[in-house]
RONUDREN-388516 format. One record per residue (C-alpha): z, x, y. Coordinates in steps of 0.05 Angstrom, whole numbers, plus 5000, padded with zeros to 4 digits. Example, Ala and Ser with C-alpha at 12.3 -4.5 7.8 and 13.67 -1.06 7.14 Angstrom:
! residues 2
515652464910
514352734979
END
This chain:
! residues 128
372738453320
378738103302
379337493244
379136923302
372537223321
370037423251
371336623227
368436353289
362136793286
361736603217
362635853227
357935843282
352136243227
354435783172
352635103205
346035343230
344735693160
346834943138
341634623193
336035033179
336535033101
334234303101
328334513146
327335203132
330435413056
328636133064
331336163141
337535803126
338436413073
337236993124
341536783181
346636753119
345137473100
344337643177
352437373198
354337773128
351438463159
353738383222
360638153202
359638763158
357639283206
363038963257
368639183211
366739903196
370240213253
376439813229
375540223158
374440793187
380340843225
383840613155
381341183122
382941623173
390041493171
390041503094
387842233101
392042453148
398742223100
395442543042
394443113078
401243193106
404842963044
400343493005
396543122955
389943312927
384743072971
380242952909
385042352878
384042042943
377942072954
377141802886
380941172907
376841082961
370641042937
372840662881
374840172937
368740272969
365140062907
369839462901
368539162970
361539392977
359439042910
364038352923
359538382985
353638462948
355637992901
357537332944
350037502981
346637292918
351036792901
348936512973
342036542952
342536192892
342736802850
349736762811
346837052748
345337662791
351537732825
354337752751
350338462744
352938712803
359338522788
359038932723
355039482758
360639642801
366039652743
362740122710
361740582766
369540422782
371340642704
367041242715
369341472776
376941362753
376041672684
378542462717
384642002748
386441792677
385742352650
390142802691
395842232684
394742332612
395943122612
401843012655
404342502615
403043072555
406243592588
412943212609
412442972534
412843652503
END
């Protein structure tokens, strides 16, 4: 799926999310959430081919696999929860979105915490 067809799918979901809203409220919010999943799902392959090719650098240039998969699922986290995040907002639910929001940076500090601190002893060991 390609960004011509992504925007026009999603045009075509947001003016009948628009039309049924005034109808149907709760219907208007599902074909919303609906056009996000599919756009969503549609794009997968697409990151999977990304990651692919990510792994395939690493592996030839030699780096540890476990600092990129590290990065990865800290991006992961990033897109999954600015996903999550825009679907409440959608639904009225900003305050929510907020928590996920902070949900994910947490998770994103945790999961880069052995990052840091592996720069740090290198940066220790080139010090001394």
């Amino acid at each position: 799926m390609d960004i011509i067809q992504v925007v026009s799918f999603a045009l075509v979901a947001a003016v009948l999310a628009v039309v049924l809203r005034s109808q149907r409220p709760e219907l208007g919010l599902l074909v919303g959430v609906a056009a996000g999943v599919v756009i969503f799902l549609a794009l997968i392959g697409k990151i999977s081919a990304a990651v692919t090719v990510l792994n395939n650098v690493a592996d030839r240039a030699g780096l540890n696999m476990i600092y990129l998969d590290t990065i990865l699922k800290i991006v992961g986290i990033a897109y999954v929860a600015d996903f999550g995040a825009q679907m409440c907002r959608d639904a009225g639910e900003g305050a929510l979105a907020v928590k996920v929001e902070f949900a994910a940076k947490v998770l994103i500090l945790v999961l880069a915490l052995p990052i840091l601190i592996g720069l740090l002893d290198l940066l220790l060991e080139l010090v001394a």
